[in-house]
C-alpha positions as CSV (number, residue, x, y, z in Angstrom):
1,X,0.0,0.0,0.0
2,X,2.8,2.4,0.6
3,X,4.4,1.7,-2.7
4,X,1.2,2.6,-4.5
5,X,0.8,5.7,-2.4
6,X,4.6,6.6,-3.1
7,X,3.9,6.2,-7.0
8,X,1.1,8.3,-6.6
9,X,2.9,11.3,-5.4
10,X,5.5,10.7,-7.4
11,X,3.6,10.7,-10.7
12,X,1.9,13.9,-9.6
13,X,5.4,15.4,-8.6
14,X,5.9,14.9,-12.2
15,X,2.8,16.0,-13.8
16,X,3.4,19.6,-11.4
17,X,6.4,19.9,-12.5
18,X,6.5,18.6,-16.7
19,X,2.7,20.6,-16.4
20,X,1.1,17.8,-18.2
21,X,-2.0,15.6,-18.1
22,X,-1.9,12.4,-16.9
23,X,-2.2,10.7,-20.3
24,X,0.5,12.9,-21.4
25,X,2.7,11.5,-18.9
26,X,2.3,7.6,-19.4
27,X,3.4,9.1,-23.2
28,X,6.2,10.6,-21.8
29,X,7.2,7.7,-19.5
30,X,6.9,5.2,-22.4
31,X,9.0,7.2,-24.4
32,X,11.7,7.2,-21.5
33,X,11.5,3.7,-21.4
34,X,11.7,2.5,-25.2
35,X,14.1,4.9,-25.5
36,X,16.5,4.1,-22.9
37,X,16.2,0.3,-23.4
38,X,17.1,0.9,-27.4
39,X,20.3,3.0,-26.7
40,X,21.4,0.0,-24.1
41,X,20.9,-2.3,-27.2
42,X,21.9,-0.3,-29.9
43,X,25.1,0.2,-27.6
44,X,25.1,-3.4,-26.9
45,X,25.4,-3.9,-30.6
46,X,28.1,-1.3,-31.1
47,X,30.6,-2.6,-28.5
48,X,29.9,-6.5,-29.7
49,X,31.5,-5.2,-33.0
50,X,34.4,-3.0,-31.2
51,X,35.3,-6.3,-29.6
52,X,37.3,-4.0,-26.8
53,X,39.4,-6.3,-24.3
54,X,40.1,-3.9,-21.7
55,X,37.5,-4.3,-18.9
56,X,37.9,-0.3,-18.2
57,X,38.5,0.8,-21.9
58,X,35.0,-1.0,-22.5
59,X,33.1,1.0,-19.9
60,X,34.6,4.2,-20.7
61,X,33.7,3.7,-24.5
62,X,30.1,2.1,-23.5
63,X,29.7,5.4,-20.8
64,X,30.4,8.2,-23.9
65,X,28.6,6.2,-26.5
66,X,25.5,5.5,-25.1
67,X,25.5,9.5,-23.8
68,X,25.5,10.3,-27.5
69,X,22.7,8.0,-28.1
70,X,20.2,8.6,-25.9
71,X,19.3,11.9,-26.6
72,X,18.7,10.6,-30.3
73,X,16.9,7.6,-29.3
74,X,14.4,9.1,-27.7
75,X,14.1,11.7,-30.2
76,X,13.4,9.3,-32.4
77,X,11.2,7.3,-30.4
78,X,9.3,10.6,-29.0
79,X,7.7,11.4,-32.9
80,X,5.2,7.8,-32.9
81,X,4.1,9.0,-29.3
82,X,3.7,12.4,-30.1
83,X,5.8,13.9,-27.2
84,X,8.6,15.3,-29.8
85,X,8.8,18.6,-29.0
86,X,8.5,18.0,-25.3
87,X,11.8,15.8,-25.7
88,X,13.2,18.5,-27.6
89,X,13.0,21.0,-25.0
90,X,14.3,18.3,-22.4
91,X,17.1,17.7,-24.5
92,X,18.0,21.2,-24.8
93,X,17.5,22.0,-21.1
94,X,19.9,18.7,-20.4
95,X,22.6,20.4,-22.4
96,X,22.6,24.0,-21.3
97,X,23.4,22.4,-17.7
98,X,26.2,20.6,-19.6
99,X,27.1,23.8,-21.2
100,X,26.3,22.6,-24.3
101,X,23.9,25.4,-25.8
102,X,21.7,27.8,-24.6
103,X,19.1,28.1,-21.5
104,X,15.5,28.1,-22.8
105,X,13.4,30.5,-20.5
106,X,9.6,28.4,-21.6
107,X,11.2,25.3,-19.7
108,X,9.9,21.5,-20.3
109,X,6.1,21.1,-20.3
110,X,5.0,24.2,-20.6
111,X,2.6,24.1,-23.6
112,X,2.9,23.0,-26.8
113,X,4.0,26.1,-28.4
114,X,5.4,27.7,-25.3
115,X,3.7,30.8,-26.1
116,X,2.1,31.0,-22.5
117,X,5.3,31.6,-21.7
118,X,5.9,34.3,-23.7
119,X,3.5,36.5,-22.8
């Protein structure tokens, strides 16, 4: 009972803070998922074929390739669900904290256009 309560909250915690419906979110949670578990395999796939020896050389080649993957898999996996321009704006917000591009001001989840934010 207190794991369902926890889930609960925590999918609400979520919906707050993406601001989206609960529909929305299962979308968005599937996406995560398919996307995640293709990048392990695509990387799976990749490193089969590397045939790398090194136990450590392995993992730091596994650890940079599948963060370059991810952010495409789940691009690619966000456009059948419908969630692509949600990812889009994740992705970006991810890589402003890296220092990788620009901070967006309209944030994740906050419309589809993000014009609410804009005015």
């Amino acid at each position: 009972m207190f794991f369902l309560h926890f889930c609960h909250i925590m999918f609400e915690g979520l919906q707050k803070k993406w601001k989206v419906s609960g529909g929305r979110l299962a979308l968005i949670l599937c996406t995560f998922a398919i996307g995640g578990s293709a990048t392990g395999f695509v990387g799976k796939k990749i490193m089969n074929a590397l045939s790398v020896q090194q136990d450590w050389l392995w993992a730091v080649i596994y650890i940079v390739l599948i963060t370059i993957i991810w952010p495409m898999a789940v691009l690619v996996v966000s456009i059948p669900f419908g969630q692509f321009s949600f990812f889009r704006k994740y992705i970006r917000k991810i890589g402003a904290k890296m220092g990788l591009g620009k901070s967006q001001d309209s944030g994740v989840g906050s419309g589809e256009s993000g014009e609410s934010q804009r005015l």
